[in-house]
VEXMAR-630914 format. One record per residue (C-alpha): residue in three letters; chain; z, x, y. Coordinates in steps of 0.001 Angstrom, whole numbers, plus 500000, padded with zeros to 6 digits. Example, Ala and Ser with C-alpha at 12.3 -4.5 7.8 and 13.67 -1.06 7.14 Angstrom:
// VEXMAR-630914
[site "Ala","A",[507800,512300,495500]],
[site "Ser","A",[507140,513670,498940]],
//
This chain:
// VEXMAR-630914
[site "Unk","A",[500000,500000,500000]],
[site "Unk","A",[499591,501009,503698]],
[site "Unk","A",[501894,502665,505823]],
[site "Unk","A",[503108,499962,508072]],
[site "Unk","A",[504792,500442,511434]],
[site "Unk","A",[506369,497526,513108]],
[site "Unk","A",[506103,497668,516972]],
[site "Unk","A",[507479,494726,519457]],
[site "Unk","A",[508927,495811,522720]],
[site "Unk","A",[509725,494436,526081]],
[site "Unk","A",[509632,497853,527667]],
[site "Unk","A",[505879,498714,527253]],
[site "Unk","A",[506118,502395,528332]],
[site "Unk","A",[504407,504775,526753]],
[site "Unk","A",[504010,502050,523865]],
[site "Unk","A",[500168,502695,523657]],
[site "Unk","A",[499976,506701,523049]],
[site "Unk","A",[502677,505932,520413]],
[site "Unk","A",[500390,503466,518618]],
[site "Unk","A",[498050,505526,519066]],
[site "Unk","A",[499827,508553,517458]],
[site "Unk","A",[500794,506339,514463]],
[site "Unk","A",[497559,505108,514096]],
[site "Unk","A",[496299,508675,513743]],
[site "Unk","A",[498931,509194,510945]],
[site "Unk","A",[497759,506308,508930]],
[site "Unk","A",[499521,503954,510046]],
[site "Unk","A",[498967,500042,509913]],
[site "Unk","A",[500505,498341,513176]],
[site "Unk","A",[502209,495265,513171]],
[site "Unk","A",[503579,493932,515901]],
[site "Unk","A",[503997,490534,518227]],
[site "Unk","A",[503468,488392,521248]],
[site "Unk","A",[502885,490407,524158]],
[site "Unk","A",[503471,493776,522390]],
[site "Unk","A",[500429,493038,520211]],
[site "Unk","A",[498136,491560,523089]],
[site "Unk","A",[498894,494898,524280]],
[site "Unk","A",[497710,497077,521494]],
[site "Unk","A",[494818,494684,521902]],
[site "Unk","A",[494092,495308,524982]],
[site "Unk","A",[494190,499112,524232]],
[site "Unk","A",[491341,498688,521440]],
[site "Unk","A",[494194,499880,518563]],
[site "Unk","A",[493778,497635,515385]],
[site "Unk","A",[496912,495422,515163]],
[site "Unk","A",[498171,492554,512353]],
[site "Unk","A",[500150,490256,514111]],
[site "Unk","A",[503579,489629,512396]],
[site "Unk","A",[502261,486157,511922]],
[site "Unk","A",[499530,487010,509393]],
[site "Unk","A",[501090,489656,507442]],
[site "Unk","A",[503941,486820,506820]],
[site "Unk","A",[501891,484324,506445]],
[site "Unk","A",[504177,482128,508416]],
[site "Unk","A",[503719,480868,512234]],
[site "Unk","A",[505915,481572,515046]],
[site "Unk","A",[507803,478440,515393]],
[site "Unk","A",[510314,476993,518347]],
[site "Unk","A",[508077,478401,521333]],
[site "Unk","A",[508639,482102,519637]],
[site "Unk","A",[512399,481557,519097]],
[site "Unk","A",[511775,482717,515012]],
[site "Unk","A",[509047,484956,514234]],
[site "Unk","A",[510115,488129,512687]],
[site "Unk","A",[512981,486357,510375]],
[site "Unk","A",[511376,486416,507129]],
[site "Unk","A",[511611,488284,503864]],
[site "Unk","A",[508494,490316,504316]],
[site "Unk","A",[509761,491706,507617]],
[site "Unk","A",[513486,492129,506657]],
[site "Unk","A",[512466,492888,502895]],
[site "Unk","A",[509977,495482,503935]],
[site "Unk","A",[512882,497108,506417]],
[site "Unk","A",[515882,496923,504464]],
[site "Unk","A",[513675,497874,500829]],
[site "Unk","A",[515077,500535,499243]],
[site "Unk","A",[511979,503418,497634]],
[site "Unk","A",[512624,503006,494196]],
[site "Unk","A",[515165,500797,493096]],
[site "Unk","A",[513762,498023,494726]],
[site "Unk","A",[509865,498921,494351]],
[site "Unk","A",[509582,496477,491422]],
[site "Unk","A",[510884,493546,493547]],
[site "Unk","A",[508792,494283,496661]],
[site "Unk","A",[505513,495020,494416]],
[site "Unk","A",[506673,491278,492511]],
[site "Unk","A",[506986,489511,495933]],
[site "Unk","A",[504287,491208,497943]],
[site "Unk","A",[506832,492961,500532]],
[site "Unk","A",[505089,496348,502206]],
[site "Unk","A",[507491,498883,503048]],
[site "Unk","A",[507745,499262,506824]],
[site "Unk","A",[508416,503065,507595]],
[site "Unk","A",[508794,502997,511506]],
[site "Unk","A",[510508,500281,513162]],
[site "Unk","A",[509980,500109,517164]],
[site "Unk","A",[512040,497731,519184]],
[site "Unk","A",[513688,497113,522741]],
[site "Unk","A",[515229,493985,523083]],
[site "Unk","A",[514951,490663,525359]],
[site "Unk","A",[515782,492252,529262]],
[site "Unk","A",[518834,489867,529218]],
[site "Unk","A",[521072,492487,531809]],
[site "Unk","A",[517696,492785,534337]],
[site "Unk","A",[517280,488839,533879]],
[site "Unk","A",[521099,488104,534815]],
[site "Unk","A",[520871,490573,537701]],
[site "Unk","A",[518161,488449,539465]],
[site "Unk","A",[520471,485778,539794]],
[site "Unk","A",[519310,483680,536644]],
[site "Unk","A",[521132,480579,535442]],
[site "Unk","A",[522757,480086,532394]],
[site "Unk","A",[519782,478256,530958]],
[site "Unk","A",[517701,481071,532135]],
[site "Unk","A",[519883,483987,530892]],
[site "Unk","A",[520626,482062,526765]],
[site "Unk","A",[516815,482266,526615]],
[site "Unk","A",[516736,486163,527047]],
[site "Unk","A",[519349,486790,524474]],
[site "Unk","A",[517207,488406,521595]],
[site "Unk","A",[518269,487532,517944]],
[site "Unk","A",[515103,488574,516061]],
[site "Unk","A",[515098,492296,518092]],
[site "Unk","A",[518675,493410,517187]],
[site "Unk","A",[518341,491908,513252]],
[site "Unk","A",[515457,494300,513366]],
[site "Unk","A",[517283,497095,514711]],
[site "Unk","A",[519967,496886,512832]],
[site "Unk","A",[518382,496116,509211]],
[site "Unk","A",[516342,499711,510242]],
[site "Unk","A",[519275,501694,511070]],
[site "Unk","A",[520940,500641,508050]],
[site "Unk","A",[518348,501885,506365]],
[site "Unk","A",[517595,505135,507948]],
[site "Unk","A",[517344,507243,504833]],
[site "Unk","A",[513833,505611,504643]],
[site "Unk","A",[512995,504270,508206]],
[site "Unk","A",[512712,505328,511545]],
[site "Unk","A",[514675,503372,514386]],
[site "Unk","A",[513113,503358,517746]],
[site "Unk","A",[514682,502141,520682]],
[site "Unk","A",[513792,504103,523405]],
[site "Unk","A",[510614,505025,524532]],
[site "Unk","A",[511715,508572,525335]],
[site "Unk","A",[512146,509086,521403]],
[site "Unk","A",[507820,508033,520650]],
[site "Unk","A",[507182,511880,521204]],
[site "Unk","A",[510329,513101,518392]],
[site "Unk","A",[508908,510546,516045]],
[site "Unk","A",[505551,511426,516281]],
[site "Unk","A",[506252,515020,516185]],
[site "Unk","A",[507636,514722,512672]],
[site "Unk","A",[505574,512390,511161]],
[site "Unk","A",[502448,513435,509602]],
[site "Unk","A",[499457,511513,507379]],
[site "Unk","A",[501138,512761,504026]],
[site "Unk","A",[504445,512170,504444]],
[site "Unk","A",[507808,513441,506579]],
[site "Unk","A",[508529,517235,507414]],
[site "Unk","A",[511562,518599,506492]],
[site "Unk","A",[513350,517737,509735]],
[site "Unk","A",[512357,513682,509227]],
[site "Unk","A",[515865,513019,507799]],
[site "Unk","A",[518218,514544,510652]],
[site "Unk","A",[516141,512679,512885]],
[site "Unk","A",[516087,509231,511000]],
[site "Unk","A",[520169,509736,511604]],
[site "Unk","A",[520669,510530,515149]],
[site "Unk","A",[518062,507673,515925]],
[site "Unk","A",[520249,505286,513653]],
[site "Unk","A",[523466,506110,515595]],
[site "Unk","A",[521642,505760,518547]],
[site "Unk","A",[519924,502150,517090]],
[site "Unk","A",[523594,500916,516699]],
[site "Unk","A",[525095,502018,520084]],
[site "Unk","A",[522158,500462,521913]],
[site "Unk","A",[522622,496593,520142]],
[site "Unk","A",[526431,497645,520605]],
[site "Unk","A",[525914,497625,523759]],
[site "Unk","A",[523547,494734,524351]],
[site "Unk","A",[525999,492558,522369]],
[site "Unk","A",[528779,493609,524930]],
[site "Unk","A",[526758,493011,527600]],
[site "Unk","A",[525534,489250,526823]],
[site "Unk","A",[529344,488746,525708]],
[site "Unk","A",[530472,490276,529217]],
[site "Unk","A",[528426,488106,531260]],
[site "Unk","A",[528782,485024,528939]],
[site "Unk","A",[532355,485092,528616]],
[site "Unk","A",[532999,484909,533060]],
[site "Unk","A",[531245,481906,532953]],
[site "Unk","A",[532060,480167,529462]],
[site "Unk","A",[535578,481432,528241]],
[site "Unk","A",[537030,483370,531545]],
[site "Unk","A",[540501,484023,529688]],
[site "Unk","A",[542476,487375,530875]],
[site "Unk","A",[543171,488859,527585]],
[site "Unk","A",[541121,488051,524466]],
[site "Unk","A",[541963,488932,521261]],
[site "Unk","A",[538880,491098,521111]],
[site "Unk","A",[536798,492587,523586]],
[site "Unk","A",[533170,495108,523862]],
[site "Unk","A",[533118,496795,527167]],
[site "Unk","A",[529577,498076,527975]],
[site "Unk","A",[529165,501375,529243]],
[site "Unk","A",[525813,503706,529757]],
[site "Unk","A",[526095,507337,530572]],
[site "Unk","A",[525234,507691,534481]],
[site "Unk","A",[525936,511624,534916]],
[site "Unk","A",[526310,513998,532633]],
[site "Unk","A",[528967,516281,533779]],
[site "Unk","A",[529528,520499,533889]],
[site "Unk","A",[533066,520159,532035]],
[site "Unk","A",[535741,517215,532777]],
[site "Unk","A",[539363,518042,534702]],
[site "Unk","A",[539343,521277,533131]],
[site "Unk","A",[536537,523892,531867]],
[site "Unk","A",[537709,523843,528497]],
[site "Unk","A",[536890,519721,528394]],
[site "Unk","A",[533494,518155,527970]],
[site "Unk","A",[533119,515207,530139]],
[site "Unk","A",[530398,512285,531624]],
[site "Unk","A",[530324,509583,533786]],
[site "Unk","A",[529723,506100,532158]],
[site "Unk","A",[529398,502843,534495]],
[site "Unk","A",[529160,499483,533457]],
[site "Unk","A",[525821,498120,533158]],
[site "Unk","A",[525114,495566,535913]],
[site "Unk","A",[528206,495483,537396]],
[site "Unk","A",[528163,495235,541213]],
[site "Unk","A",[531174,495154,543976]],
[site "Unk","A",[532849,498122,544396]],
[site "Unk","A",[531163,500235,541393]],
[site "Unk","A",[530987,504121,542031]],
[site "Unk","A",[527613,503837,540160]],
[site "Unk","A",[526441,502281,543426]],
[site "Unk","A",[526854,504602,545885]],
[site "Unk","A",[523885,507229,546530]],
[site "Unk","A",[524494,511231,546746]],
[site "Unk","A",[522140,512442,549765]],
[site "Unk","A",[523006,515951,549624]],
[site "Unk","A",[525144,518755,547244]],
[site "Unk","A",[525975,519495,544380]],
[site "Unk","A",[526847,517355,541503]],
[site "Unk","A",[529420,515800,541434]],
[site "Unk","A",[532261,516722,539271]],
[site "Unk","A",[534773,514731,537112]],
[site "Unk","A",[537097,515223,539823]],
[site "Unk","A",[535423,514317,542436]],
[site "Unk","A",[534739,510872,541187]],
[site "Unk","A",[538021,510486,540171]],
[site "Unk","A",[539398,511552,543707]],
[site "Unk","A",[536382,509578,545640]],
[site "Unk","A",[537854,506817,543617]],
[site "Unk","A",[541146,507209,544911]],
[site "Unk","A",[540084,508105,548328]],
[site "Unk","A",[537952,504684,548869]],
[site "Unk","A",[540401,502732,547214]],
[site "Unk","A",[542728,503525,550301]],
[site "Unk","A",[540544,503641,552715]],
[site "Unk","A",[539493,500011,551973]],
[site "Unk","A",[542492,498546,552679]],
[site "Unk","A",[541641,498286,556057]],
[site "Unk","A",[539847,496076,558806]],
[site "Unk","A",[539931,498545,561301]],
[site "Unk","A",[538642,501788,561439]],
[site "Unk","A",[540247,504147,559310]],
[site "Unk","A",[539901,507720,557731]],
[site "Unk","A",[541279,508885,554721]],
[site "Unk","A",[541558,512590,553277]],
[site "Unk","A",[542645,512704,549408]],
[site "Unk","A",[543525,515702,547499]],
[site "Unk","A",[544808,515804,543849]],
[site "Unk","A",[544618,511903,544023]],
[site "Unk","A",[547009,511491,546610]],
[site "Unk","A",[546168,511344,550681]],
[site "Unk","A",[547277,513984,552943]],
[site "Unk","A",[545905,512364,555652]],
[site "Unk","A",[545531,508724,556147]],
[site "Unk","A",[544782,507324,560044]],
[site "Unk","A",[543335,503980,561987]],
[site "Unk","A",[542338,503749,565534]],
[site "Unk","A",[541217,500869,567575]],
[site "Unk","A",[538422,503054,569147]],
[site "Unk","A",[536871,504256,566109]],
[site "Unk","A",[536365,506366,563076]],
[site "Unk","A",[535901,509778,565519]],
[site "Unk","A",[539588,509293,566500]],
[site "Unk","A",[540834,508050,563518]],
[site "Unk","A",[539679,511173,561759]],
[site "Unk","A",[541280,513348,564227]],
[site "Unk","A",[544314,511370,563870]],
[site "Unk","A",[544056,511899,559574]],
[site "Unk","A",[543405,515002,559741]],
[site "Unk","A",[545872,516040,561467]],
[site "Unk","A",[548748,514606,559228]],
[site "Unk","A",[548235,517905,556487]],
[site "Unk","A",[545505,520025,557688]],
[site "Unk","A",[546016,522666,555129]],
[site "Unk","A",[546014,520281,552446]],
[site "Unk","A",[542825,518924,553552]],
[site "Unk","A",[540857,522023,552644]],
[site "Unk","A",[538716,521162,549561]],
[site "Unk","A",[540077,517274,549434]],
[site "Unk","A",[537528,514030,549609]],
[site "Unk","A",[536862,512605,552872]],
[site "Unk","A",[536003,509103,553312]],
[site "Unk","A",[535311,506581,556583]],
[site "Unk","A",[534909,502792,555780]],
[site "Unk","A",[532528,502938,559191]],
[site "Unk","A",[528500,504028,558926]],
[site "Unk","A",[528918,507228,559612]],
[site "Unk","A",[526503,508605,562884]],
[site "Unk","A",[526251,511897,564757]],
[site "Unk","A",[529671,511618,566581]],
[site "Unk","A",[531226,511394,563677]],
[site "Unk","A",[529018,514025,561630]],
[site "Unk","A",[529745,516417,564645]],
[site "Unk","A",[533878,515824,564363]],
[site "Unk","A",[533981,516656,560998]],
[site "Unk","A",[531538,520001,561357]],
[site "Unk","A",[533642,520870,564569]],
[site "Unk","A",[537067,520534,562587]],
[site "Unk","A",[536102,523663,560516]],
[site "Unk","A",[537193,521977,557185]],
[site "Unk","A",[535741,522370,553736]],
[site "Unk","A",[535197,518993,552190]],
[site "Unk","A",[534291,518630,548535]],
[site "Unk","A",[532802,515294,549257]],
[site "Unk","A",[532378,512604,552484]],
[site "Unk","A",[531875,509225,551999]],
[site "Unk","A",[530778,506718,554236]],
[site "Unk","A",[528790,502755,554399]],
[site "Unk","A",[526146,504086,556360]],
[site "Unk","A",[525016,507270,557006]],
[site "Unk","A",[522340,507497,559868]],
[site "Unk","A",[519623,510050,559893]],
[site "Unk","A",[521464,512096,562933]],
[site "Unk","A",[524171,512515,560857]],
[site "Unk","A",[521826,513499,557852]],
[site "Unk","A",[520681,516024,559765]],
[site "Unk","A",[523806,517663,561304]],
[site "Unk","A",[525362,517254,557599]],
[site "Unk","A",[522219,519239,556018]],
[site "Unk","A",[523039,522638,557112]],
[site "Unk","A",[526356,522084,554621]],
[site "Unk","A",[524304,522243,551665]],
[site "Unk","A",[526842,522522,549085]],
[site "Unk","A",[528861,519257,551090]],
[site "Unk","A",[528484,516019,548653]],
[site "Unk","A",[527581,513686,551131]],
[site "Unk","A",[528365,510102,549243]],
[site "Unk","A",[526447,506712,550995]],
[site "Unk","A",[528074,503465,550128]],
[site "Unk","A",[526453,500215,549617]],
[site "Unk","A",[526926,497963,552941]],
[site "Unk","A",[528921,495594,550910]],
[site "Unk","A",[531476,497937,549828]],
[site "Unk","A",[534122,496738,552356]],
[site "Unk","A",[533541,492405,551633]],
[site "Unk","A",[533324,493765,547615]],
[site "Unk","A",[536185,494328,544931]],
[site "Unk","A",[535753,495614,541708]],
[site "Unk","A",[534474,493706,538726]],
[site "Unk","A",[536154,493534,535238]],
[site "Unk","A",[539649,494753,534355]],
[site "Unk","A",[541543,498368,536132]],
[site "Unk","A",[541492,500548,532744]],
[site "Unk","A",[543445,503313,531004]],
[site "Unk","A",[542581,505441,528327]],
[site "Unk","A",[545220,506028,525718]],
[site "Unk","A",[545650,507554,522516]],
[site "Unk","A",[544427,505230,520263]],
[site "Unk","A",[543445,502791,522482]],
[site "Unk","A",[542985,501193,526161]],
[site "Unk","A",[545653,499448,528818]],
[site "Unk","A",[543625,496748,530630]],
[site "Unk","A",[545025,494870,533475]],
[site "Unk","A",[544126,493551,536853]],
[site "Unk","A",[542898,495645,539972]],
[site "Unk","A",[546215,495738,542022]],
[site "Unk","A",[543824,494404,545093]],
[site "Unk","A",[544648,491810,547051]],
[site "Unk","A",[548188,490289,545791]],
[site "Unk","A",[550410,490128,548611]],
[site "Unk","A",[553020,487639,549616]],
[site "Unk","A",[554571,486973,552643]],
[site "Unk","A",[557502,489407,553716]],
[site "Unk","A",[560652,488589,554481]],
[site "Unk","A",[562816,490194,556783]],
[site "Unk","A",[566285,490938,555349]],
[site "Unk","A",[567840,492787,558785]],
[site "Unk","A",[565934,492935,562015]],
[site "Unk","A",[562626,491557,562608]],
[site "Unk","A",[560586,495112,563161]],
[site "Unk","A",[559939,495578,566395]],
[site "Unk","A",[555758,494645,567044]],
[site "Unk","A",[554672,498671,566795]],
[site "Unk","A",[556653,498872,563797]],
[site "Unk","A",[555151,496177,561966]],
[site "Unk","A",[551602,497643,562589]],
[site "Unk","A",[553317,500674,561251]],
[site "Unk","A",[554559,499089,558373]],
[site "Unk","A",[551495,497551,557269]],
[site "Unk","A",[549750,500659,557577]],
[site "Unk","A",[552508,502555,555724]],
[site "Unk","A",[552515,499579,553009]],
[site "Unk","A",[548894,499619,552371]],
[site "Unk","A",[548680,504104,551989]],
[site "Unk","A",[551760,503792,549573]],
[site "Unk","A",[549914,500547,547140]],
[site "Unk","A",[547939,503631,546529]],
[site "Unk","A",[550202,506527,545939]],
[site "Unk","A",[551335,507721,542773]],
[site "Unk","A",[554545,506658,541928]],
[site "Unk","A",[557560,506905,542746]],
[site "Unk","A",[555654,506926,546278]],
[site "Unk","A",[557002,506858,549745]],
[site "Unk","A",[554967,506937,552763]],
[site "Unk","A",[556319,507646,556523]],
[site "Unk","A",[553887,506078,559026]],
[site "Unk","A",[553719,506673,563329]],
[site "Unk","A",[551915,505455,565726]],
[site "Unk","A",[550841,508096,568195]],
[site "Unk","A",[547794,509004,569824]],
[site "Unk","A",[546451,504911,570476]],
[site "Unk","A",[546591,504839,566070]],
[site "Unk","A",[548122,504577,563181]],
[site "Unk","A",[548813,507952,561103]],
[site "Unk","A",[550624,509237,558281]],
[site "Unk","A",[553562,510984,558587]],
[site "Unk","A",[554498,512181,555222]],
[site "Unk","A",[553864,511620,551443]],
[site "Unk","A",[556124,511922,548633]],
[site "Unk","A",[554325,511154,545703]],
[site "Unk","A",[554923,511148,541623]],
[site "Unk","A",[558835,512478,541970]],
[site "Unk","A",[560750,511289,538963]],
[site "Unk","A",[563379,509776,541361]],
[site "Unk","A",[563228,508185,544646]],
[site "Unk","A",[565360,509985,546294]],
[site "Unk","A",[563220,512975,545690]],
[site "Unk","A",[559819,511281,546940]],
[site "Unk","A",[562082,509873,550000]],
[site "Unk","A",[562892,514068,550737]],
[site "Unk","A",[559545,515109,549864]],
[site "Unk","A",[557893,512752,552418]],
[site "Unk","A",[560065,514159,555107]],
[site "Unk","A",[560012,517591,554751]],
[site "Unk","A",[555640,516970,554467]],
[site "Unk","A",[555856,515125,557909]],
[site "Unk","A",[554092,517124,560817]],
[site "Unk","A",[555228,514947,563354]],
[site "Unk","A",[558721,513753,564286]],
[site "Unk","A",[560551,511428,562006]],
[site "Unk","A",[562435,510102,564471]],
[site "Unk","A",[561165,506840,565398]],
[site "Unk","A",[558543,506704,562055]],
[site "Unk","A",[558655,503809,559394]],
[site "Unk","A",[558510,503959,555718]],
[site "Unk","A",[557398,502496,552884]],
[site "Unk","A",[558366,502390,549118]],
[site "Unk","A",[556056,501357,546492]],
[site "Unk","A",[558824,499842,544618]],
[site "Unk","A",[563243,498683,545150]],
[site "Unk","A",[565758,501079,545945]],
[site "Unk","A",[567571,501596,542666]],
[site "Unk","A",[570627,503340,545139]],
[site "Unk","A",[571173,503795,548681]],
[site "Unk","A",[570613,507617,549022]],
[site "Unk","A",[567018,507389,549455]],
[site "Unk","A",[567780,505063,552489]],
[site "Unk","A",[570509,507543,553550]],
[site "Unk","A",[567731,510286,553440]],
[site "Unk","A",[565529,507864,555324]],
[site "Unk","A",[568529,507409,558285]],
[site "Unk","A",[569008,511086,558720]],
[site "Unk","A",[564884,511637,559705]],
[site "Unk","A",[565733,508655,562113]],
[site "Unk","A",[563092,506615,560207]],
[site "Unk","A",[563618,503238,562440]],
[site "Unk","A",[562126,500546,559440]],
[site "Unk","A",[561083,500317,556136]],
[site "Unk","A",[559318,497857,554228]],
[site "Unk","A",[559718,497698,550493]],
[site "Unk","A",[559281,494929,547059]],
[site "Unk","A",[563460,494715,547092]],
[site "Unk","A",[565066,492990,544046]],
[site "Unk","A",[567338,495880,543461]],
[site "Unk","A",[570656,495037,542251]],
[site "Unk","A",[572289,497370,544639]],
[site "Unk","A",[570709,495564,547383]],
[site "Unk","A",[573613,494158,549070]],
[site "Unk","A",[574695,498351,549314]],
[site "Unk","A",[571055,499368,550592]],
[site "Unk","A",[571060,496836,553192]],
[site "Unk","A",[575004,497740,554187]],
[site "Unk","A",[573248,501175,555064]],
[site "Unk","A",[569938,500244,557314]],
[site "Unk","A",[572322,497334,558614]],
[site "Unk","A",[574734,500282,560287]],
[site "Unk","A",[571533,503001,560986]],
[site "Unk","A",[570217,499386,563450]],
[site "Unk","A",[566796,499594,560866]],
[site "Unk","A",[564594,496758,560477]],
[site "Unk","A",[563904,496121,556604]],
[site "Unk","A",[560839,494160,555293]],
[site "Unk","A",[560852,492977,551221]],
[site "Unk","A",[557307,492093,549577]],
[site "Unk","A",[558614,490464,547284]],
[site "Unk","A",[555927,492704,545270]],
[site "Unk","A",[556240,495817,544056]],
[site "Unk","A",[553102,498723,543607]],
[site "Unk","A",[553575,501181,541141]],
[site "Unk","A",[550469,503320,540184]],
[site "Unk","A",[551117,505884,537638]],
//
């Protein structure tokens, strides 16, 4: 019997040189619907899947390729199951070609639900499957970028030595790619049929955007996967214009950085290093003063750190970051105009990140994640929870509460325990202080003070989570800190307040606490 080779495709690149090749090899081509009309098209002699079954395509195309002589001639195995082929007229079918329905590019143009159920391929991934199951004897194809491999190892006679290691990796490859189709429909399906938080089972798509040098070390491979089609606030969406690649710590600090710097309406600059800001700032009059104001809350711990505006960034502000003498790994902006291109050009090593202009009305799709050993911890982004505060002492004074809110929305963001000391000075809002990822409060409260570059006196403060005793409070009278705001709920409250009550310190509770480990 002929050599058959099955071929149906959405993706129709390079699809004719590969028929082509096969042809050459002694191939027979079957194939469908547009894939065939193709071939066709191309002058290549084709027998459509309906002929060589001797069955029509039924339910406008819905079931053409689900019959024993395709899944028979797939799934055969040479030699113990010759006999039964020969008996029932099944051809072996050697190379098996096969992209599936464009469901995700379908459900990115907006489609309905009607719309999107109708691009969900069943015949394509049975296919797929059924061939990578039975790699020893077929070839898997499902991505145009492996037609050359194939070819290159196939040969009128028979398979080179190499065929079998190839069959493999394109099996693997077969099973990761319906994998991920699968998680994909399932994804999209499940936010608008069965939105539940916490399913007993869940696929998470992810393609490989970037692979990367080494990960948070040299010694540790590392890429960057992104979720297929997932929009909002999706580092996969923002465009490098300039530099080097970026690193696996660069994304993980631009994460950090934009997370912060997002938190605002107004203008605001934030500087991240090590996943933690050393120089947070907002200024009515812009992004150019704001910076100024950031940047000068740690200035040595700024070299090397992530930069990021959540303003278009133009020549002014281009020009205050090249006059400030810094070396920034990265800047990041929603809007990067062509003077600022240009200034930012003679960096050339500077990763200069553009956002997406909906970046600031976005938030991030799906579930915040953690890798663990053995596993994952989903949960919520911590975005956008906050209850009304109360004020258990003074009402802050109106600069304080600006302060406050500033100082609350830098610490949401700090890794635990976190404190953050917050002043106004200079017509903004900056920084004063971090103490970040002490194993007691106290510690983070002492650490934030002794960072501050400014006076204490007269700063606010804010704690990502209660009190457990009063000494961090104590440590927060003797730098003259004036408020606080923090989640409360502490049940040495009553002995926390006793001590703001007798420094004269306003104290805001959230009600919420922030923790970010």
């Amino acid at each position: 019997m002929p050599r058959l080779a099955l071929l149906s495709v959405s993706d129709k690149k390079g699809l004719v040189p590969f028929a082509q090749g096969l042809v050459e090899r002694g191939f027979t081509l079957l194939s469908t619907g547009g894939t065939a009309k193709a071939l066709l098209a191309a002058g290549l002699p084709v027998t459509k899947v309906s002929e060589h079954t001797g069955a029509p395509e039924i339910f406008d195309g819905r079931v053409k390729t689900l019959h024993p002589k395709i899944h028979g001639g797939i799934l055969g195995r040479r030699g113990p199951d010759d006999a039964v082929a020969a008996e029932q007229g099944i051809g072996f079918i050697d190379v098996v070609a096969v992209n599936l329905y464009p469901f995700e590019a379908t459900v990115a143009g907006g489609a309905s639900l009607a719309e999107a159920i109708e691009q969900i391929d069943i015949g394509g991934p049975a296919m797929v499957r059924a061939a990578a199951k039975n790699h020893a004897s077929v070839y898997v194809v499902v991505d145009p970028a492996d037609y050359d491999s194939v070819l290159a190892v196939l040969s009128a006679t028979g398979d080179t030595a190499e065929a079998p290691g190839v069959r493999g990796r394109l099996a693997v490859k077969a099973y990761r790619h319906t994998a991920t189709y699968d998680a994909v429909v399932s994804t999209w399906l499940a936010a608008r049929l069965d939105p539940q938080g916490e399913p007993a089972e869940l696929a998470i798509p992810i393609r490989r955007v970037q692979a990367m040098r080494y990960g948070e070390n040299p010694h540790q491979s590392a890429a960057f996967y992104a979720t297929p089609g997932e929009g909002g606030r999706s580092l996969a969406r923002a465009t490098q214009l300039q530099g080097k690649e970026l690193s696996f710590n660069n994304l993980a600090d631009l994460d950090a950085t934009l997370r912060i710097v997002f938190e605002f309406d107004e203008p605001a600059v934030v500087i991240v290093k090590h996943m933690n800001p050393c120089g947070s700032a907002v200024h009515p009059d812009g992004v150019v003063k704001a910076y100024a104001l950031a940047l000068s809350a740690d200035p040595v711990s700024a070299y090397g750190g992530i930069l990021a505006f959540n303003r278009a960034m133009g020549a002014a502000e281009a020009q205050a970051v090249i006059d400030s003498k810094v070396f920034y790994e990265v800047i990041a902006a929603p809007g990067v105009d062509d003077a600022a291109r240009a200034l930012l050009a003679a960096k050339k090593n500077l990763r200069v990140m553009e956002l997406p202009a909906d970046w600031a009305a976005s938030r991030p799709a799906g579930q915040d994640a953690r890798r663990v050993q053995g596993g994952w911890l989903l949960q919520d982004w911590d975005i956008g929870h906050e209850t009304a505060w109360t004020d258990a002492l003074r009402p802050p004074t109106a600069d304080e509460a600006r302060a406050l809110r500033f100082a609350w929305a830098i610490c949401r963001n700090v890794k635990s325990n976190a404190i953050v000391l917050a002043t106004i000075a200079d017509g903004g809002i900056v920084q004063n202080g971090v103490g970040a990822g002490q194993m007691s409060r106290v510690d983070s409260c002492k650490l934030a003070v002794s960072k501050a570059l400014r006076p204490t006196a007269g700063s606010v403060l804010a704690s990502d989570a209660f009190f457990p005793f009063a000494d961090g409070v104590e440590v927060a009278v003797a730098a003259g800190i004036t408020a606080i705001v923090q989640p409360g709920g502490s049940i040495r409250d009553e002995e926390v307040l006793a001590t703001a009550r007798t420094a004269g310190m306003a104290m805001s509770m959230t009600g919420a606490r922030h923790f970010r480990h």
